[in-house]
C-alpha positions as CSV (number, residue, x, y, z in Angstrom):
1,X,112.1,-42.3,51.1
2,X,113.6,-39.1,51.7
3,X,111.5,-36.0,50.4
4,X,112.0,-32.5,49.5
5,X,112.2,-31.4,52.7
6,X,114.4,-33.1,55.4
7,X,114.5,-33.3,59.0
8,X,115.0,-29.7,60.6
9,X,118.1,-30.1,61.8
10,X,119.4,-30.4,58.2
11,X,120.1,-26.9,57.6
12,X,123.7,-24.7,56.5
13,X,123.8,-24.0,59.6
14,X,123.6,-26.7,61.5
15,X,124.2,-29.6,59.3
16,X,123.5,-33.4,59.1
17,X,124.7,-35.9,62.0
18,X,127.7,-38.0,60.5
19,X,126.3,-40.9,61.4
20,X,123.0,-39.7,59.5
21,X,123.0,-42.9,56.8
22,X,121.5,-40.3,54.5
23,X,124.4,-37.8,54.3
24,X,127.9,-38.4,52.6
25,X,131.1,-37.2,53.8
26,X,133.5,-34.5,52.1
27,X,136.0,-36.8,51.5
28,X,133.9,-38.9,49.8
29,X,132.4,-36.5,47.3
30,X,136.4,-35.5,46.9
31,X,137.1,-39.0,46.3
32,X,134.0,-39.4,43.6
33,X,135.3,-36.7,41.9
34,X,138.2,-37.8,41.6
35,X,136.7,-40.8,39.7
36,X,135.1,-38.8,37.4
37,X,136.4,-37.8,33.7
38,X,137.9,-34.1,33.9
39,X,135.6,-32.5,31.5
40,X,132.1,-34.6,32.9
41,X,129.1,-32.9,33.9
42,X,128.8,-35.2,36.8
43,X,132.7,-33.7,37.5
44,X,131.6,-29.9,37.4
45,X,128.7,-31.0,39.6
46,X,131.1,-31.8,41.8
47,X,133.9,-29.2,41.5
48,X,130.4,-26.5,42.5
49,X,130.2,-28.2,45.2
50,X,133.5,-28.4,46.5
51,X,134.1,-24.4,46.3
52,X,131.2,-23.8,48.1
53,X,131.6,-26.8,50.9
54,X,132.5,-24.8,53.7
55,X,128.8,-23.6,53.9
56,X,128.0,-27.0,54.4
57,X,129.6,-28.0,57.7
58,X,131.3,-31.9,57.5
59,X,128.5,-33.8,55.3
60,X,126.2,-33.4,52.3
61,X,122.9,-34.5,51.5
62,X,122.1,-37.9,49.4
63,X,118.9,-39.5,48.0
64,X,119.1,-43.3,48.8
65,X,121.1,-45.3,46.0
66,X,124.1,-44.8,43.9
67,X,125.1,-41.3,42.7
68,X,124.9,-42.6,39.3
69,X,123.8,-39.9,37.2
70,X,124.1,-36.4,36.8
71,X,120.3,-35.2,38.3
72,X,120.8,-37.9,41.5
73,X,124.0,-36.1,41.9
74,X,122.9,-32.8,41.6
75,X,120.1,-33.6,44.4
76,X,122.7,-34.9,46.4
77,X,124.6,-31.7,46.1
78,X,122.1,-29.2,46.6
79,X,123.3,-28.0,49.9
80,X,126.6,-26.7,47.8
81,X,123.9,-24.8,44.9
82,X,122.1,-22.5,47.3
83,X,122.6,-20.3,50.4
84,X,118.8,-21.0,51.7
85,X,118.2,-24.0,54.6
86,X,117.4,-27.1,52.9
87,X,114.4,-27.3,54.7
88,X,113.3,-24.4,53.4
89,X,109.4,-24.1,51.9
90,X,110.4,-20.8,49.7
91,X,109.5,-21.5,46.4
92,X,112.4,-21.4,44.1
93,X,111.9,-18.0,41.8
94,X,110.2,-17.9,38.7
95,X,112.0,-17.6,35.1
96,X,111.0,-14.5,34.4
97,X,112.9,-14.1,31.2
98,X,113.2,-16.4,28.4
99,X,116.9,-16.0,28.9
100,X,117.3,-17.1,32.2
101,X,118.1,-20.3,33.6
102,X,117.5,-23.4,35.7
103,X,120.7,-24.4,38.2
104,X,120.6,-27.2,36.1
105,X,120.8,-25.7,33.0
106,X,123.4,-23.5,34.1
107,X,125.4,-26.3,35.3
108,X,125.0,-27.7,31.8
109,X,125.9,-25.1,30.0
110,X,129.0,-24.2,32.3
111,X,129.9,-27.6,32.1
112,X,129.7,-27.5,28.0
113,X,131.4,-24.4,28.0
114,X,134.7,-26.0,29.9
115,X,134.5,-28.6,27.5
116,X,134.6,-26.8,24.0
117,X,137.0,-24.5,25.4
118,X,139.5,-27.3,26.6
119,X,138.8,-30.2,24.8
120,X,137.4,-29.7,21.5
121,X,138.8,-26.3,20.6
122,X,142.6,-27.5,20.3
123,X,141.2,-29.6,17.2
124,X,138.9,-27.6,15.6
125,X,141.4,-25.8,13.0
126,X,142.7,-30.3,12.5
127,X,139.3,-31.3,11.7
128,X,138.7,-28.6,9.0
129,X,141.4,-28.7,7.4
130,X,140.5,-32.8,7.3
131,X,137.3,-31.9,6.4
132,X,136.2,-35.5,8.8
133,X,134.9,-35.6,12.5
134,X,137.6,-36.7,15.2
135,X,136.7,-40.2,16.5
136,X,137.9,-39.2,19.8
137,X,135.5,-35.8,19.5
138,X,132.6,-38.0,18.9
139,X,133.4,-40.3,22.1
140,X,133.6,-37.1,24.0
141,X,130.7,-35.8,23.2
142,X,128.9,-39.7,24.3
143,X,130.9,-39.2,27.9
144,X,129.5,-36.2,28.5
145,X,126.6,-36.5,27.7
146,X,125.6,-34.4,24.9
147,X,124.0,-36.8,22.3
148,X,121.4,-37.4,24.8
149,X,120.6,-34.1,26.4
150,X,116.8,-34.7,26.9
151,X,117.0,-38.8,26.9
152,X,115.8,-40.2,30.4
153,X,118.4,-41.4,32.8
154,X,116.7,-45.0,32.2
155,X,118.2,-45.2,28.7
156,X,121.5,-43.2,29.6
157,X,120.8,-39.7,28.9
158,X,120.9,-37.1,31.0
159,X,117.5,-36.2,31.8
160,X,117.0,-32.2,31.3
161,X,114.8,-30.5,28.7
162,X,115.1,-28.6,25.6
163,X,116.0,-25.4,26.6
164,X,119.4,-27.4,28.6
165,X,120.3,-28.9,24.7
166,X,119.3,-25.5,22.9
167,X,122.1,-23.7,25.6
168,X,124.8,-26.7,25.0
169,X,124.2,-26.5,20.6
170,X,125.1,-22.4,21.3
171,X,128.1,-23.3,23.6
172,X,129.9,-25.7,21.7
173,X,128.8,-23.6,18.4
174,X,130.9,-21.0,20.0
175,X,134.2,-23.2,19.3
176,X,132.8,-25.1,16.1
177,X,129.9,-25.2,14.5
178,X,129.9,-28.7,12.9
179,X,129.8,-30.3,16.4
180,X,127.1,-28.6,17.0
181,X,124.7,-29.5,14.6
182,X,126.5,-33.1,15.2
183,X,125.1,-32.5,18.7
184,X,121.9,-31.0,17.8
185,X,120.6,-33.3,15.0
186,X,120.7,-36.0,17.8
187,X,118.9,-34.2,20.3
188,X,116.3,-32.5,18.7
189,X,115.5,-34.9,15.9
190,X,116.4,-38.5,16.5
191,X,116.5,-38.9,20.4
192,X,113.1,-37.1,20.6
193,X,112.0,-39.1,17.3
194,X,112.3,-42.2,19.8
195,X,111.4,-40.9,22.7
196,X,107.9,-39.5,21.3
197,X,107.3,-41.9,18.6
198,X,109.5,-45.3,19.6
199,X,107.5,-48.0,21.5
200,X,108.8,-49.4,24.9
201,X,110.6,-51.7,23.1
202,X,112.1,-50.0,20.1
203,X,113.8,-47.3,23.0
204,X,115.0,-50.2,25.3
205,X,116.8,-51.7,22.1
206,X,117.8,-48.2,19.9
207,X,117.4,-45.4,22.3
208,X,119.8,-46.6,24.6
209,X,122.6,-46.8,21.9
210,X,121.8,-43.5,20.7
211,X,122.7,-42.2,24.6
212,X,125.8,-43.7,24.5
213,X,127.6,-44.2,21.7
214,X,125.3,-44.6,18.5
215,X,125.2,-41.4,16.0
216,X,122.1,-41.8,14.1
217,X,121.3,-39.7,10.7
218,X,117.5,-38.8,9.7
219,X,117.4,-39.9,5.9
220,X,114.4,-37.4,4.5
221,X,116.0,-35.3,1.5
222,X,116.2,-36.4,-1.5
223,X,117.6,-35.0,-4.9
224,X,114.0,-33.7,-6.2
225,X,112.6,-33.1,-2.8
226,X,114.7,-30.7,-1.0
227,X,112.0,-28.1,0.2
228,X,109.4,-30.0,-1.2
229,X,110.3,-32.8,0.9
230,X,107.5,-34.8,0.6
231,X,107.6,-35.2,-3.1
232,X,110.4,-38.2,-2.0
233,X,111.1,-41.3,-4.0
234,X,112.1,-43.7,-1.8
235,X,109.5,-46.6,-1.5
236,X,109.0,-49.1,1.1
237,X,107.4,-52.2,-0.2
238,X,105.7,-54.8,1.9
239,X,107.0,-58.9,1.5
240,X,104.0,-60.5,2.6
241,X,105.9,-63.6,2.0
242,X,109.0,-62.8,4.5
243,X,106.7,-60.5,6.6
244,X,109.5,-57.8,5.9
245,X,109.0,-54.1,4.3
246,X,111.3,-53.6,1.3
247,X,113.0,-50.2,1.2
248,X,114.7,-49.1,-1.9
249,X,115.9,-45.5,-2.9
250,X,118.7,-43.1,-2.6
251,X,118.7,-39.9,0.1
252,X,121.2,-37.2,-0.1
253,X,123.2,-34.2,1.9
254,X,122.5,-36.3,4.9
255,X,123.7,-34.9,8.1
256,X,126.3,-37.2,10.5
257,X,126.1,-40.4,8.4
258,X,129.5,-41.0,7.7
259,X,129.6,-41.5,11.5
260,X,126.3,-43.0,12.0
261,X,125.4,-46.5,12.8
262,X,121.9,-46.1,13.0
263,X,119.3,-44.1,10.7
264,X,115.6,-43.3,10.7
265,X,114.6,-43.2,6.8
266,X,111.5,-41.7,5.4
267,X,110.2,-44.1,2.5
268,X,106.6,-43.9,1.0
269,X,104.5,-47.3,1.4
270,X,101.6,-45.9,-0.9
271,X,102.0,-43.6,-3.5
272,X,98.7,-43.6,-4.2
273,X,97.7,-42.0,-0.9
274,X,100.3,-39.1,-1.3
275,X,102.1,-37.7,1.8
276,X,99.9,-39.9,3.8
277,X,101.8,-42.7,2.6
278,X,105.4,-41.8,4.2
279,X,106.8,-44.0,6.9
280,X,109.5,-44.0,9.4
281,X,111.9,-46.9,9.2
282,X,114.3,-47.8,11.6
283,X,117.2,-48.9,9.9
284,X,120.7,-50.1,10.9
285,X,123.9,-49.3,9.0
286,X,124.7,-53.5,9.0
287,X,121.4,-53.4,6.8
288,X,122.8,-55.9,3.6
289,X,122.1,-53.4,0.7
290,X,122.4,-49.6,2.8
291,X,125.4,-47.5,1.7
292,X,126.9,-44.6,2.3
293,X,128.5,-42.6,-0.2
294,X,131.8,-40.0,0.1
295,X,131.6,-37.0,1.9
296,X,130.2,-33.7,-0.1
297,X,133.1,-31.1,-0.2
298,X,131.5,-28.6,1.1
299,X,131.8,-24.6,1.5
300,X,132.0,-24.7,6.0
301,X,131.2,-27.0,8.5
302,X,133.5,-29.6,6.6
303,X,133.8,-31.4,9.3
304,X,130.7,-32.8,9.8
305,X,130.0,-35.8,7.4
306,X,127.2,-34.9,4.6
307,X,126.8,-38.4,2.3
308,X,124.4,-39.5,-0.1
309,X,122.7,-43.1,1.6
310,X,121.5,-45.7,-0.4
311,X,118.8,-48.4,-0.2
312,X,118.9,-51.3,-2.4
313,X,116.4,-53.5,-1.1
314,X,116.9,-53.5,2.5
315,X,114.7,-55.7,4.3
316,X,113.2,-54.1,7.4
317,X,110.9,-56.4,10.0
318,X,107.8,-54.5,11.0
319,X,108.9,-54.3,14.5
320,X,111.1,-51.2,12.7
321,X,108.9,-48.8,12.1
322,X,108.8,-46.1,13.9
323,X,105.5,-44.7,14.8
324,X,102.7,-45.5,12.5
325,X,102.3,-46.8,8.5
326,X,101.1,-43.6,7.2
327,X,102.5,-41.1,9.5
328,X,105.8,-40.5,8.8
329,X,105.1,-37.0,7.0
330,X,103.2,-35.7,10.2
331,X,106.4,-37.0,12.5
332,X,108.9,-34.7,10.2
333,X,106.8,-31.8,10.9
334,X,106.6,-32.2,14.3
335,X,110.3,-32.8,14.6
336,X,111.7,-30.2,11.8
337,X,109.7,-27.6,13.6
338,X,111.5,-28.2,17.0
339,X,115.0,-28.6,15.1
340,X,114.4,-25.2,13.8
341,X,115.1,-23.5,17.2
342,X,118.3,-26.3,17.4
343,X,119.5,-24.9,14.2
344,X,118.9,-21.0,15.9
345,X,120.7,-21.6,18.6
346,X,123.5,-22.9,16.6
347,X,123.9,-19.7,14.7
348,X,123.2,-17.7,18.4
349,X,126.5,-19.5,19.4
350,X,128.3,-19.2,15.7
351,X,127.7,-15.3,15.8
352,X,128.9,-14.9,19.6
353,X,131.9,-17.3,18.5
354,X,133.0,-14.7,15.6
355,X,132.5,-12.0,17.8
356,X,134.5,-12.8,20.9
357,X,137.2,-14.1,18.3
358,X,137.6,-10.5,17.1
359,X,136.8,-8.0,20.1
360,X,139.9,-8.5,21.8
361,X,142.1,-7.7,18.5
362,X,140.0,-4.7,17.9
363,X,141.6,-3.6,21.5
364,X,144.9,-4.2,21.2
365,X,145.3,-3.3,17.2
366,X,146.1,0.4,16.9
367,X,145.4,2.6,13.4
368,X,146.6,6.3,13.7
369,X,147.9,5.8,17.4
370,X,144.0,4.7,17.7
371,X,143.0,1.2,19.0
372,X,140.4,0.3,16.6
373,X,137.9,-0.5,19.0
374,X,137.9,3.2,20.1
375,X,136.9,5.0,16.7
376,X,133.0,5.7,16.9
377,X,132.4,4.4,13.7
378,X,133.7,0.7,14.6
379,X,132.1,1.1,18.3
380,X,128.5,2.0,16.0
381,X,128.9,-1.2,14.1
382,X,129.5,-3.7,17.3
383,X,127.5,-2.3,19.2
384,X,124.6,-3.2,17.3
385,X,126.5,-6.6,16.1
386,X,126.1,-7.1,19.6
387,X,122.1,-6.1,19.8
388,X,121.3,-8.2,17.1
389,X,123.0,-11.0,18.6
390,X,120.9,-10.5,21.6
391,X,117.8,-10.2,19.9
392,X,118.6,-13.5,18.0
393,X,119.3,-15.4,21.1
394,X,116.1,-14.0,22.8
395,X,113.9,-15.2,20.1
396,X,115.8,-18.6,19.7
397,X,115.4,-19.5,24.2
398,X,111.5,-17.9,23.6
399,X,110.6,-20.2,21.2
400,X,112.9,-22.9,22.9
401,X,110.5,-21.9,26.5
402,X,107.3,-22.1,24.4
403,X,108.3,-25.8,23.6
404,X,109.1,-26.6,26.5
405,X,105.8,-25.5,28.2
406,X,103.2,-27.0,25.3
407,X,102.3,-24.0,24.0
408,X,102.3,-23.2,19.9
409,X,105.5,-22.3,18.7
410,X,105.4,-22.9,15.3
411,X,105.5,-19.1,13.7
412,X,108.2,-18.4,16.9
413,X,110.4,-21.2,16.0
414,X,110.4,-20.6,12.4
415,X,110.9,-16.4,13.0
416,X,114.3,-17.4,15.5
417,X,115.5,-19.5,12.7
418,X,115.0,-16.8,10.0
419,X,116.6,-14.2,12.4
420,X,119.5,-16.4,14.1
421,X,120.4,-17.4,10.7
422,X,120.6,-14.1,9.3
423,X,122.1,-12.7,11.7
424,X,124.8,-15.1,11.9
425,X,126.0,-14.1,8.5
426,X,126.2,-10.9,9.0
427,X,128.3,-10.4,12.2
428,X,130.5,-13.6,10.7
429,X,131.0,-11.2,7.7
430,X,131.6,-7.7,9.6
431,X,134.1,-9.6,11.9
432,X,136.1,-10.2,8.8
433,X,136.3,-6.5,7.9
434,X,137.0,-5.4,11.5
435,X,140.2,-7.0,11.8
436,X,141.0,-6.5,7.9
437,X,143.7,-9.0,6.1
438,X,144.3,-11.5,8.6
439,X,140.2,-12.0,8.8
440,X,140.8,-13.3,5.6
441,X,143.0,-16.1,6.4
442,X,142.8,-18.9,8.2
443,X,145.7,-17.0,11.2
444,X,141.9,-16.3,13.0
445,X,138.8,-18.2,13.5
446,X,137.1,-15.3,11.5
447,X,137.2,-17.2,7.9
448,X,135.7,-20.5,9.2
449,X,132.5,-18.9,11.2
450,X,132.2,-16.8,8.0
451,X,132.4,-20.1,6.2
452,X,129.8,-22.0,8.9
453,X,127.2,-19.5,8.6
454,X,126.3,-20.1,5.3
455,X,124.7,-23.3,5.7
456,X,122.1,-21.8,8.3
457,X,119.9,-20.4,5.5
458,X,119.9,-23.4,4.1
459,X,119.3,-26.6,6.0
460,X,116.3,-27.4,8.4
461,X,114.2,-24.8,5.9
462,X,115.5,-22.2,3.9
463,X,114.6,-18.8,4.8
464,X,111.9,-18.9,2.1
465,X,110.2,-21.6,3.7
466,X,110.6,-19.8,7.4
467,X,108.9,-16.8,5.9
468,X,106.5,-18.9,3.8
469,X,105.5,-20.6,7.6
470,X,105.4,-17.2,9.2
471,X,103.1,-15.1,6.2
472,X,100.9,-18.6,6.5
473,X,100.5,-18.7,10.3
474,X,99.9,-14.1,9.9
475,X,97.1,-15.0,7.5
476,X,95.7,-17.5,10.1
477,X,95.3,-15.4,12.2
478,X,93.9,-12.4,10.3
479,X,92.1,-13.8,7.7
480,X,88.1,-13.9,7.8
């Protein structure tokens, strides 16, 4: 098996032999590509390496085995990412920023930018005005991998790491908000709900539908426990009999389940034991007594499905639960915490959204012979729309790093939220008074990010309950 470093002739400069069974011709990375779908990651793989092929000499590098996914790809390909000899020992530089990225995460995120901009932003203004998801949106965002961002190849996913779906939630929030938090629900609460929790089994049978063409909703709110959200009803009974739990009760404002086939419900199995009775159930939409009622009409992101789902004595086997009887509270801490920094970098990508909508306007309007861009007083107020921007996306990828490397993140995570979300709403609202009267309509994308930024205090915590997390984890640390 070939290793990181190859034979020394395998340099820029000198290239591989073509009859080298380990290399792969031009044409026939041309002619993958031109197998790929337009919009792919694997594509824009691809298309990097083509612009930069004449560094390359006549072949490229390949890793025994099909090209079949997007990191084998990128291996094979990563003559075309970097100037240095392949056989070179330098180690590649340190992240030295929370901001900065991997190759591969910049290939994600350039990839995800291509695609909002192309294919889902013609059918943004369509959906809203629908208030439902586009079908052919939702198959999109399957093909290219975005519902399984962090999901091992094995099972269909992509194979990169949080930070990778943190930066594609901001890019396609850029263009719409409620595929975003289509996208990031997914990621950062059911895929890694199965990946951390699932057995071997449960992911071989459920993860791999959630990679590639399964939305799945996670079913923990309820009417009287919203922040209080373990003070839920719902009740999961065991049949001894049929050797089958029993789940009965009604969830509400649940994300994606209009489209969802699949969803993880939190029921209690002993209500005498408190929160350390709530359970994770694995529970299909085919279930004989689930149902999903009509979407909430809702202030912004209308087009992503919010339903009440009921339970009227679905029968679950055992082999359904997810994680352990008992633990279920502990598993929606874990996961809300991380889906926190989702929701951040949803509102990072809403407020750059609302701004780049509006800068070029301020430009080319004119006031008193003026463009309004050039009077101080405007240039004062985006200018620090701008900072606070940046300082909402620095906290969002430094909790998003601290994740990603193990270390605590809980009073991080819950600070980005509280700040992305706040800012959000207020550079959504000041773009609407730069450009005046046509803000106010629906002529610019102004109205709907002003719309969309609402939600952001709201779901995944309030800001109450970020600053409740933060004055707890403060007195933690100060107190005696």
């Amino acid at each position: 098996p070939l290793s990181g470093k190859l034979c020394p002739k395998a340099t820029h400069s000198q290239g591989t032999t073509a009859s080298d069974p380990r290399t792969v011709s031009f044409q026939g990375i041309v002619d993958l590509q031109a197998q790929m779908k337009p919009h792919s990651f694997l594509s824009h793989l691809i298309r990097r390496a083509a612009t930069r092929a004449p560094v390359l000499g006549s072949s490229l590098r390949r890793l025994p085995g099909p090209l079949a996914s997007p990191m084998r790809l990128q291996q094979a390909l990563q003559p075309a990412f970097s100037r240095r000899p392949m056989c070179s020992s330098a180690p590649a530089p340190a992240i030295t920023a929370c901001t900065m990225t991997t190759d591969d995460e910049r290939s994600m995120q350039e990839s995800v930018e291509v695609f909002a901009r192309e294919v889902l932003a013609p059918r943004v203004a369509q959906m809203d005005a629908n208030a439902a998801m586009d079908a052919d949106i939702v198959a999109a965002c399957f093909e290219q991998g975005l519902m399984a961002i962090e999901a091992p190849e094995e099972y269909g996913g992509v194979g990169l790491g949080f930070t990778a779906a943190c930066l594609a939630v901001e890019e396609v929030a850029r263009v719409d908000p409620s595929v975003a938090v289509m996208i990031d629900i997914q990621n950062t609460l059911l895929i890694t709900s199965f990946m951390r929790y699932g057995t071997p089994q449960q992911r071989e049978r459920f993860l791999t539908r959630l990679c590639t063409d399964t939305v799945c909703s996670f079913c923990l709110t309820e009417a009287n426990s919203g922040s209080d959200a373990f003070a839920l009803k719902t009740r999961a009974t065991w049949d001894e009999g049929a050797g089958e739990w029993v789940i009965e009760g009604t969830k509400c404002w649940i994300s994606n389940s209009n489209e969802a086939g699949l969803f993880v419900v939190f029921a209690n199995t002993d209500f005498s034991k408190g929160h350390k009775g709530i359970t994770a159930f694995i529970v299909e939409r085919s279930c004989p007594g689930l149902s999903v009622g009509p979407k909430e009409d809702k202030l912004g992101i209308k087009a992503s499905s919010t339903c009440e789902v009921s339970f009227d004595c679905c029968r679950v086997p055992p082999d359904q639960v997810l994680g352990e009887v008992g633990h279920g509270y502990r598993m929606a801490i874990e996961l809300l915490n991380e889906g926190r920094i989702g929701i951040g970098a949803q509102m990072v990508g809403l407020a750059r959204g609302a701004f780049d909508a509006v800068m070029p306007y301020l430009h080319q309007r004119k006031q008193f012979g003026t463009a309004i861009a050039d009077f101080q007083g405007v240039q004062f107020q985006y200018a620090r729309a701008a900072m606070e921007i940046e300082s909402a996306r620095v906290m969002v990828y430094n909790a998003a790093r601290l994740k990603e490397a193990g270390q605590p993140f809980l009073r991080e995570a819950a600070m980005a939220k509280l700040k992305a979300t706040e800012v959000a709403q207020s550079v959504a609202s000041q773009c609407i008074d730069w450009v005046g009267g046509v803000g106010f309509t629906p002529a610019m994308p102004s109205e709907k990010f002003y719309r969309d930024s609402k939600i952001g205090t709201i779901y995944e915590g309030t800001s109450n309950i970020q600053l409740l997390t933060i004055a707890k984890s403060i007195q933690a640390q100060y107190k005696d």
